[in-house]
C-alpha positions as CSV (number, residue, x, y, z in Angstrom):
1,X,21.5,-29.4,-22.7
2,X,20.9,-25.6,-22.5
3,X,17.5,-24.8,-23.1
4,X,18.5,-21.0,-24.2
5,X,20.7,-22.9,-27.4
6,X,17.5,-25.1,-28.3
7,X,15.7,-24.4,-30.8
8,X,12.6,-24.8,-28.7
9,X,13.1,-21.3,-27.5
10,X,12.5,-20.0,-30.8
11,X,9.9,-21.9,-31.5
12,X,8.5,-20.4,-28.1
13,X,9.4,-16.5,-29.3
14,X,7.6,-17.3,-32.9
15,X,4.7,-18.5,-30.9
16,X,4.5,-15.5,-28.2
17,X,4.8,-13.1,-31.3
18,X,2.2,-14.6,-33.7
19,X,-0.2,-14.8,-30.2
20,X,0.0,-11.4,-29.5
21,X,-0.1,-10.1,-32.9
22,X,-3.3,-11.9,-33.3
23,X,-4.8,-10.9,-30.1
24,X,-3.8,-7.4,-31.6
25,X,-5.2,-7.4,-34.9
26,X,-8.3,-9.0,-33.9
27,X,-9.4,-6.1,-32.0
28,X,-7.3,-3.1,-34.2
29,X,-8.0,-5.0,-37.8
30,X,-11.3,-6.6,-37.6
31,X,-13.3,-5.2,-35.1
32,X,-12.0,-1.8,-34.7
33,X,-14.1,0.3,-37.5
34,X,-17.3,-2.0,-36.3
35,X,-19.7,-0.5,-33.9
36,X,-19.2,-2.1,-30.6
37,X,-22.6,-3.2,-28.2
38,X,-23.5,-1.3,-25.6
39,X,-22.3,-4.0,-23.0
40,X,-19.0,-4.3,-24.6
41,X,-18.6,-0.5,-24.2
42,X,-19.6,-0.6,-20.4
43,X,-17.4,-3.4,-19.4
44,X,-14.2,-2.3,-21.3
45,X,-15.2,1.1,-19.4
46,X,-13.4,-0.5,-16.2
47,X,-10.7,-1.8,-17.7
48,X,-8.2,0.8,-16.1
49,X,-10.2,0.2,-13.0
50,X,-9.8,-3.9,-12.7
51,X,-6.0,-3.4,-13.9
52,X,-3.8,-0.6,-11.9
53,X,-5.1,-2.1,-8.2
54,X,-3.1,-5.2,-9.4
55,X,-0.2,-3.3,-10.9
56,X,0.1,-0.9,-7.8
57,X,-0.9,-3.1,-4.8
58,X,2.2,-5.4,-5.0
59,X,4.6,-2.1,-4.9
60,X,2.8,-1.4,-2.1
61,X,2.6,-3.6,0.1
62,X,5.3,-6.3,-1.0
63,X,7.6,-3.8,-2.8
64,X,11.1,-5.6,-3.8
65,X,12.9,-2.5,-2.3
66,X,12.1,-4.2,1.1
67,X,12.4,-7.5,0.4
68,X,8.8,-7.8,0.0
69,X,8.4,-6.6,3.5
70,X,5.7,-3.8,4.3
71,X,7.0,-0.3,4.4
72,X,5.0,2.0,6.0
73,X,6.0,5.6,4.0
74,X,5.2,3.8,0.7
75,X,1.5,2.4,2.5
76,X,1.1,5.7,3.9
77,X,2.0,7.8,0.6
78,X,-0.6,5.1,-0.8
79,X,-3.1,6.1,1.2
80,X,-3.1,10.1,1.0
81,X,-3.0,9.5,-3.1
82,X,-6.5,7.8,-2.5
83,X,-7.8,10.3,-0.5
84,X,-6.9,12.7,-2.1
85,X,-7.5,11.5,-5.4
86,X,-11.0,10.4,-3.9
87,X,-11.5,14.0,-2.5
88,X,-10.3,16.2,-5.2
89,X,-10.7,14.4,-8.7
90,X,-7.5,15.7,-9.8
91,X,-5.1,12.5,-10.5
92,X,-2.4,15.0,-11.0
93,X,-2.6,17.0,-7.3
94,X,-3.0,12.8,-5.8
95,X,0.0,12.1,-7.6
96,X,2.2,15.2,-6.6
97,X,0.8,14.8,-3.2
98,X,1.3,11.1,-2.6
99,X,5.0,11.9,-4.1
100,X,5.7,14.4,-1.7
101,X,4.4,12.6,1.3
102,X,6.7,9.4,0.1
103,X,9.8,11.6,-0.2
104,X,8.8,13.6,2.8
105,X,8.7,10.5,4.8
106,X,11.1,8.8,3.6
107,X,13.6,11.8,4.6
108,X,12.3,11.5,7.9
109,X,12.9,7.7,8.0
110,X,16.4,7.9,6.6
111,X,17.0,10.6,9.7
112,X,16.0,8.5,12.3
């Protein structure tokens, strides 16, 4: 029997939908005109922080352009977007300088 002609799967796409509508709602509809606590506040502060080191650290060092094997412009190009995104608090000038040092050496890579 194929699963994707069952009507399981819609049972699973109802589910998926009413889940993240609720998770949703809950904080948009009911608590979203509340005033949040103080700890709330500070922990949902470093939500950005917790989330893009696990979004970007698998492109780095596993990226699927490799076959998940390390490439050394895209760890390199990682690490002058930290520093200078560490040294100048300008996410802008770490971006267009992490992107020119990937293209930079990747140029150089392709030449060799």
């Amino acid at each position: 029997m194929n699963f994707a002609q069952d009507s399981n799967i819609w049972l699973v796409i109802w589910a998926l939908g009413l889940g993240t509508f609720g998770l949703r709602f809950l904080f948009l509809g009911l608590v979203g005109d509340r005033k949040m606590p103080v700890w709330v506040l500070r922990h949902l502060r470093y939500t950005a922080v917790g989330l893009l080191p696990g979004l970007i650290a698998p492109m780095v060092l596993w990226p699927d352009a490799t076959g998940g094997m390390l490439d050394w412009p895209r760890l390199i190009a990682a690490i002058v977007t930290l520093v200078v995104g560490y040294k100048t608090k300008n996410i802008f000038a770490a971006i267009l300088l992490g992107g020119i040092c990937l293209y930079t050496i990747g140029q150089m890579v392709w030449a060799l």
